[in-house]
Each structure stands twice: as C-alpha cells, then as structure tokens.
TORDREN-421646 format. One record per residue (C-alpha): x, z, y. Coordinates in steps of 0.1 Angstrom, whole numbers, padded with zeros to 4 digits, always signed. Layout:
// TORDREN-421646
XZY
...
// end
This chain:
// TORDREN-421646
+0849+0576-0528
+0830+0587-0503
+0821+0570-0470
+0805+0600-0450
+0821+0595-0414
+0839+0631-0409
+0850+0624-0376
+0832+0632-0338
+0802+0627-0336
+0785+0599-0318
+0760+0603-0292
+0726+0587-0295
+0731+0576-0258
+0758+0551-0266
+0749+0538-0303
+0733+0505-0297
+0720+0497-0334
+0722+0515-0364
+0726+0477-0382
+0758+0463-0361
+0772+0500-0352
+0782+0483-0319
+0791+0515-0298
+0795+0515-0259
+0808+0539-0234
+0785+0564-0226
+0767+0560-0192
+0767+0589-0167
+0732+0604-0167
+0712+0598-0132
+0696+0628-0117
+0656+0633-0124
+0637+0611-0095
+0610+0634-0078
+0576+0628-0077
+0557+0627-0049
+0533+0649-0044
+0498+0639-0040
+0478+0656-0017
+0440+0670-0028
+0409+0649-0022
+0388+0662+0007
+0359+0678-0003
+0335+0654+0005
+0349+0626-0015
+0351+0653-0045
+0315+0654-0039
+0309+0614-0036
+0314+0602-0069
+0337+0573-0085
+0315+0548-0064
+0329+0562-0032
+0365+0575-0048
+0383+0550-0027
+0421+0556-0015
+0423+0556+0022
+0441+0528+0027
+0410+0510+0013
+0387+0526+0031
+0408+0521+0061
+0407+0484+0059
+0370+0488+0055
+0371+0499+0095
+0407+0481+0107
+0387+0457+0129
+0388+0454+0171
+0374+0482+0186
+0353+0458+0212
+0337+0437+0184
+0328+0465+0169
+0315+0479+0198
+0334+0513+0186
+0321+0523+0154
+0356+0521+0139
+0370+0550+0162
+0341+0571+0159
+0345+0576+0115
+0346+0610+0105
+0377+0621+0098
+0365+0630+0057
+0363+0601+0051
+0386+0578+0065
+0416+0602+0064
+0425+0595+0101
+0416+0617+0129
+0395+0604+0148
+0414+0609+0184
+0445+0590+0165
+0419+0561+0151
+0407+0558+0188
+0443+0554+0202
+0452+0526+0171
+0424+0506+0180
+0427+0510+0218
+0468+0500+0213
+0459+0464+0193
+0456+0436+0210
+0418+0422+0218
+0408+0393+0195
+0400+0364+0213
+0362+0354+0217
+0349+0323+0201
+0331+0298+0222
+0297+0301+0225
+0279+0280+0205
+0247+0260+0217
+0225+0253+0196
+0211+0217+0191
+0183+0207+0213
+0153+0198+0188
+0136+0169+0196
+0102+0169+0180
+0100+0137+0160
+0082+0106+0175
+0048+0100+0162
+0043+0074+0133
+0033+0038+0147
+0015+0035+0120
-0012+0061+0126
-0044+0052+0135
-0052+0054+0170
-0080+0076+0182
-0120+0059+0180
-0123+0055+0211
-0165+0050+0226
-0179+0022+0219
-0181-0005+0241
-0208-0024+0260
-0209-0061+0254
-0224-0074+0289
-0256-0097+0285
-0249-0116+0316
-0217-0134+0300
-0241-0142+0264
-0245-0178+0263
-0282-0196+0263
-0296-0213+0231
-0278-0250+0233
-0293-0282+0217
-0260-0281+0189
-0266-0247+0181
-0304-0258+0173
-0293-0287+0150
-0268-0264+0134
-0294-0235+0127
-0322-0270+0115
-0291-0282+0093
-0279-0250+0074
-0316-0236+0072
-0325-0269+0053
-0294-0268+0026
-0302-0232+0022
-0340-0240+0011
-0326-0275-0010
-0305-0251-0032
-0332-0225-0032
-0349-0248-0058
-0325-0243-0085
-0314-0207-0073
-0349-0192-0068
-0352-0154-0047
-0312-0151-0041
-0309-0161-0002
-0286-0138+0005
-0259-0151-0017
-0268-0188-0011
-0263-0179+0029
-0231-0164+0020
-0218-0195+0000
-0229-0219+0027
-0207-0197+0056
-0177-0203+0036
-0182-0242+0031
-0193-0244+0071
-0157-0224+0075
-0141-0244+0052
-0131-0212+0033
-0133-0207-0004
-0161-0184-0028
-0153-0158-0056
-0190-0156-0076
-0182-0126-0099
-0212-0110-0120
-0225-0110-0152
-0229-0135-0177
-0263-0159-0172
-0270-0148-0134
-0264-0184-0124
-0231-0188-0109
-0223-0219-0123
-0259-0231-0111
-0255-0222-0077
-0221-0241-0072
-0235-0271-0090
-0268-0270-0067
-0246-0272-0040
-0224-0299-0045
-0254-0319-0059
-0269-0308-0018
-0241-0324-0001
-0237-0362-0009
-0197-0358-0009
-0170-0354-0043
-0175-0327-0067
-0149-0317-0099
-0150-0295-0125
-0127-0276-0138
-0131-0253-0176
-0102-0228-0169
-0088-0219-0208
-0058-0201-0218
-0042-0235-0227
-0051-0252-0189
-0013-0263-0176
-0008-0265-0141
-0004-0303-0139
-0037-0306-0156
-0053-0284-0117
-0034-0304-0094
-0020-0337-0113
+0011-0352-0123
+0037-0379-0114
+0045-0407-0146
+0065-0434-0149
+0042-0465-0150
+0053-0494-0175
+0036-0523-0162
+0045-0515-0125
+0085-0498-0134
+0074-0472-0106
+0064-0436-0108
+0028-0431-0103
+0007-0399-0090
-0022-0395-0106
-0049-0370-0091
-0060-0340-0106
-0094-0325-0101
-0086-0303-0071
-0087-0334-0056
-0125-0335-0041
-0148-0321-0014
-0164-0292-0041
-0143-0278-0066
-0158-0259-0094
-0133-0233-0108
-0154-0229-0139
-0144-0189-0153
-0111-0189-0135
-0097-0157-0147
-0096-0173-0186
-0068-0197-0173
-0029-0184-0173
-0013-0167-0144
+0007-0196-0140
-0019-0219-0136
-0039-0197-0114
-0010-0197-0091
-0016-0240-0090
-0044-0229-0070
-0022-0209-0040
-0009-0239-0017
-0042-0255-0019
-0066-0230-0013
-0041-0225+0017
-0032-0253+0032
-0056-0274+0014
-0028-0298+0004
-0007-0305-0033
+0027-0303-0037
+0040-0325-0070
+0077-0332-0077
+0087-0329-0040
+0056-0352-0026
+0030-0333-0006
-0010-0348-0012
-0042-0346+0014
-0070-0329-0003
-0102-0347+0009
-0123-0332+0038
-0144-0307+0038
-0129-0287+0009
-0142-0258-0007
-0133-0238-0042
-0164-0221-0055
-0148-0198-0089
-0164-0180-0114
-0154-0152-0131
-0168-0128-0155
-0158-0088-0144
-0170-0071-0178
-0150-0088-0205
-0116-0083-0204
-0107-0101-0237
-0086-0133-0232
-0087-0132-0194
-0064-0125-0170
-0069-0103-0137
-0064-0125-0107
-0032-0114-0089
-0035-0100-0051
-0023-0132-0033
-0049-0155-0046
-0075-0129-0041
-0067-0128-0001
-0073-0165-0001
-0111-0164-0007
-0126-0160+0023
-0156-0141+0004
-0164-0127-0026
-0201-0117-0037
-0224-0116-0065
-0258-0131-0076
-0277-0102-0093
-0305-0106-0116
-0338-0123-0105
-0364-0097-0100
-0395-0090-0119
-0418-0116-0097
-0392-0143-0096
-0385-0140-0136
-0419-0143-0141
-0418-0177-0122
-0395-0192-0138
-0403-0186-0175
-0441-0207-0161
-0411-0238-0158
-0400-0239-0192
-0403-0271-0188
-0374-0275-0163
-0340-0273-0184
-0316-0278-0156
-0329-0267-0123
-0297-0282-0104
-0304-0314-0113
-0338-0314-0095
-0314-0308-0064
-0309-0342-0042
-0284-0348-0013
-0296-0333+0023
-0267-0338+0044
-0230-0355+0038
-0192-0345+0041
-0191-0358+0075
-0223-0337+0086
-0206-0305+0077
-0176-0316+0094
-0200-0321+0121
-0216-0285+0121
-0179-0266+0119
-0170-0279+0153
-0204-0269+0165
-0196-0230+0148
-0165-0231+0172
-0181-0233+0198
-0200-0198+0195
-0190-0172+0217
-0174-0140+0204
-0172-0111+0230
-0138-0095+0239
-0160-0062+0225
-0167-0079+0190
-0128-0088+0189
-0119-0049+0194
-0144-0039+0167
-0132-0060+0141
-0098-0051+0145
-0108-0013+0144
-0124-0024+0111
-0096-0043+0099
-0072-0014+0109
-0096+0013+0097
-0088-0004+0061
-0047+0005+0067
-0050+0041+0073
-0081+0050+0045
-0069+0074+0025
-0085+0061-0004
-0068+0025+0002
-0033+0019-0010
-0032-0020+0004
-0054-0026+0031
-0063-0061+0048
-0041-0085+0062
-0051-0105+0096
-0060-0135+0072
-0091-0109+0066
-0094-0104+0104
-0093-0141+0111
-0125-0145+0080
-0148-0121+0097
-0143-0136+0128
-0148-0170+0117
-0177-0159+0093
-0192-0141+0123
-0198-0173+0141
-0217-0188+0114
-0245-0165+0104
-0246-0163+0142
-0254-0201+0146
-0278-0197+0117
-0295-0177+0133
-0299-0196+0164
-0278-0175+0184
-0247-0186+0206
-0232-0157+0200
-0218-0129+0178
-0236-0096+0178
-0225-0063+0164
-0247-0073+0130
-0237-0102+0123
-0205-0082+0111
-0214-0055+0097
-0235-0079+0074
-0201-0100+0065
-0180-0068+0066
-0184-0060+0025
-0181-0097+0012
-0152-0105+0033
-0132-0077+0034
-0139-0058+0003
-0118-0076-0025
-0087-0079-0003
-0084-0038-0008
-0063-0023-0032
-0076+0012-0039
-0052+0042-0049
-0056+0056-0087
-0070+0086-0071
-0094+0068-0050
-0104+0055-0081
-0109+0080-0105
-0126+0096-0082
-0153+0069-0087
-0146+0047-0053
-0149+0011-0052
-0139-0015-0022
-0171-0018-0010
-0178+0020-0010
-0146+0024+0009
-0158-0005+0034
-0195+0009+0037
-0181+0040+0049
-0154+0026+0072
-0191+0016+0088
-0199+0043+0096
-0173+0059+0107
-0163+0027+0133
-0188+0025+0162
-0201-0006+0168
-0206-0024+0204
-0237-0023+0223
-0252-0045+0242
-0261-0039+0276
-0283-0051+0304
// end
C-alpha cells in the first residue's frame, strides 16, 4: 500500500517539522520594510581614508561642547566635515545653556623649606684674645710647671728620647683622665706605664687582659664568708691609683665593658653595692693595632672614655745607639724611684683649674669640636665629653709651660690625641685612604685660630 499523501498540498510556511508534521495556520505575509536610504559620503571624507571615516554623529560629539569654553571653534567647523552647516552649528551652540565655571583654583603657597639645624654655621674671623685680661706668672703655677717638668725627666730614664708621649701621659693623670698607648709591638708601652706608677709613690695593679679574663676577675666579687656567715667584697685590681690594662683588646667584649662605669665615674658597681676607687685614678691600656688574631676591636663607648690616645714610635738612630751601650740595664723602670705622691698630684689638679681659658679659646674649640659633626669624611663625630678633654687638657700643657693661661697652641698640639679616636670615619672616607688624625689635621687648617692682641 502506498502512503504517498495525494491530497493539497501543504505550504512550507506552515509546516513546523518534517519529524512531528505538526502543521499550523498559515500566517498572513507582512509587507517588505523599506530601507532607508543612505545618503553619499562628501567628498572630502571619500578622500580621508578609514582613519577619518567617522559617521557624523561621532564626529559631532567630537565638537558638542559650550560654545564659550571653547571659545567658538565648535561653530566655526566646516560644514565637510561635521555634516552641519555651520550657521545651524552656530545657532545650537548659542541656544544651550552656558556651563557653569569652576572656581578658580589657587595654587599652594610654597614655602621654601627651613634650613637644616644641623649645618655648620659659617667660619666666621678669628677672634682676638685681649692681652690685658691674661693672667701674670703665680707662685702655684711655678710649682706646678717645677713638679710636672721633674716626673717628666724621672720617667725619661726608662723611656729615653720620647717626651712628647711622656708629656702626653702625664696631662691625662694631672686631669685625672685615662691613656690608650696603641703601637707596635716592643716600642715600650708597657715600660712607660710601669715607669710611671714606679714615679708616683701611690697603688699600682696589673692587669693581663686574655680571652678567658671574666668580669669579676677586673672589678671583684661578693662571696659568702664561712668563718664570718656574711657576704664579703673582695677588691679586684681596678682598685688602685695606676691601673695597668695590660693588651686590653685580647680580653672579651664583655669584660671590656667592666671597664665603662669606672673609667666614668671612677666607681664599681657589684651585686647592687657601689665601691670608691682610690684617688688619683688613672687607666693606662695597651693595645696592639696590627694583629688582629684573637683580639677584639674596642667598641665606640669605651673608646670616648679615654681622654687621649697616642703612640710611642721607635727610638731614633742616636737614642738606639744609647741604649744597646746599657746592655747591662735589663729593666730600665725599675731604675725609676718615687718623685712625688698621690696627694701631690691631687695637689697640682686644683692648681690646673685655676688656669685661665679665654672666652676666644672656648669658641675655637667648639668650632673644632663642631667642625668634626659636619666633615664629610666623618660618619660619628665627637661628643662634648671630647670638648670638655681639650679644654681640660689645654690647661695642663699650659701650666707646664709656665703659663696661666691657654693659648691658641696649646690646642692645636692636644687637638689629634684627644679628639682623633672618638671619630668614626665613613667607608668612603676610608677607602679613600683617610685616617682620624688626617681628618683632624685638616679640620686645622681649615678652623682659624684666635690671635692674641695687644
């Protein structure tokens, strides 16, 4: 049998799917929508390319802005290229309403920025110290120069040809300040501290600084005491008139740092009890500054707290010569015998504070001291403890000399060993080859010094 449909036939408009042959009505047909006709490009944008084939309702927001912000450029667009004449552009942008004007804006005053405080302040003339106010030569002042002359020339025996040094190591124990000796092995450090102490009929410890030195075994300890049932403090070395510090920078940080509150205050804090150190006190050190194996650098604190720091040098060629004719002298400072007591130096300190130091000489060691703050090559300058140090230093190489007063010398001979090791120098400072007593020796010259006038 055959299945062929043989009636009308269905119109492709109403069959849905050829798989259900779910038929609908047929829908009227709707009449062809016209297109609109779009008008030719001028012939300029023809011409322009597709970078400047824009519609003009594009390029008409492109100019749709207020007339008086643009000051009219909007109403004067050529026709071409806009699509708008340019009498009906004028009229659109005359009819919209005016935007409203922003504030005006002021700008921020600009207030150059204050100067640093920390500048240094411009080296100003130097200044004339007035002869009229300089003191006359007093009796104490004689006895002082008589005194220190003849402990220089007592410790002269065992340390032959190095004045200068000695001179510097007797300022600090007529201060009551405190001596780094840094130099080479066999220059007689060690000699010239033992010299002195055997000069001064007063107490004198040693100390061997070694990696395994404790702190208590520096400054002392407390113990409990059997045969009294009490706790006992017993004395550690520090505890005399001359200290020895015997190659200090072989001990530990930790017991280097023993050293800070008495070098300081010149007193000893143990397990809450605060000790007296006896008067006068002075810490003479040693170190060596080219081996660096097993030693430890001194830390910047400590450093501050010697009031100088100098060297002995080798003999020269006449003085070497001298002393290899003694041979028969194996330990020159114990030819040395007492020339004065503690209570003699106490003695000659108050005498040093009596010298007179010029309002001029103030100035000019402050410039110094500042001068060290603002070097370029100098990363930590010095403190006022250095200040103070020159100052007090001043005063005794002035009374050495005979002099009641401080003259513009006197510090520029004390500048270097005073001031020099409380400097920290800047990597690039040192690479370039600069050391703190370069850095000082310029500072110098670069300071003027006080003059002294009629």
């Amino acid at each position: 049998m055959s299945s062929e449909y043989t009636g009308d036939p269905i119109d492709d408009a109403t069959r849905l799917s050829d798989t259900t042959h779910t038929h609908a009505p047929a829908q009227p047909s709707l009449p062809a929508r016209p297109k609109p006709a779009i008008p030719a490009k001028p012939a300029a944008a023809q011409d322009a390319g597709d970078g400047d084939d824009l519609d003009a309702t594009r390029l008409g927001s492109r100019f749709d802005m207020d007339a008086t912000r643009l000051g009219g450029r909007a109403a004067s667009v050529d026709a071409t290229e806009t699509g708008v004449p340019p009498v009906a552009a004028a009229q659109a942008a005359a009819q919209m309403p005016a935007a409203p004007q922003s504030p005006a804006v002021t700008a921020p005053a600009v207030t150059a920025p204050a100067a640093p405080t920390t500048q240094p302040e411009t080296v100003a003339a130097p200044r004339v110290i007035d002869a009229g106010l300089l003191p006359d030569l007093s009796p104490d002042v004689e006895r002082f120069r008589d005194a220190f002359n003849m402990l220089a020339e007592n410790i002269s025996k065992a340390v032959v040809g190095k004045a200068k040094p000695i001179r510097q190591v007797l300022t600090a124990l007529m201060v009551g300040g405190h001596v780094l000796l840094e130099d080479n092995p066999g220059t007689g450090k060690t000699q010239l501290a033992r010299a002195l102490a055997n000069s001064v009929d007063t107490s004198f410890k040693r100390i061997q600084f070694t990696p395994d030195l404790l702190p208590s075994d520096v400054v002392g300890v407390t113990f409990y005491d059997q045969k009294t049932g009490d706790f006992t403090f017993r004395e550690g070395p520090i505890f005399a008139s001359i200290v020895l510090a015997d190659e200090i920078n072989r001990a530990s940080p930790k017991t280097q740092s023993a050293l800070l509150e008495v070098m300081e205050e010149q007193k000893v804090t143990v397990d809450g009890v605060t000790h007296a150190v006896p008067q006068p006190f002075i810490v003479i050190a040693t170190q060596n500054p080219i081996e660096q194996l097993g030693t430890y650098k001194l830390p910047e604190a400590q450093m501050d707290r010697f009031l100088i720091k100098t060297s002995i040098g080798y003999p020269g060629h006449d003085v070497s010569v001298g002393i290899l004719k003694q041979l028969d002298i194996t330990d020159r400072a114990e030819t040395v015998s007492p020339v004065l007591t503690g209570e003699d130096i106490i003695a000659l300190r108050r005498t040093a504070e009596s010298i007179y130091v010029d309002d001029a000489i103030v100035e000019y060691i402050v410039r110094l001291v500042e001068e060290t703050r603002h070097n370029d090559a100098v990363l930590v300058g010095s403190s006022m403890r250095g200040a103070l140090a020159l100052t007090r230093c001043a005063r005794i190489w002035a009374a050495a000399d005979g002099r009641g007063y401080v003259v513009p010398d006197d510090v520029k001979d004390l500048a270097v060993p005073v001031l020099a090791h409380r400097l920290s120098l800047t990597a690039e400072a040192t690479f370039a080859g600069d050391t703190p007593e370069t850095v000082i020796a310029r500072i110098l010259e670069d300071v003027p010094a006080p003059t002294l006038g009629a």
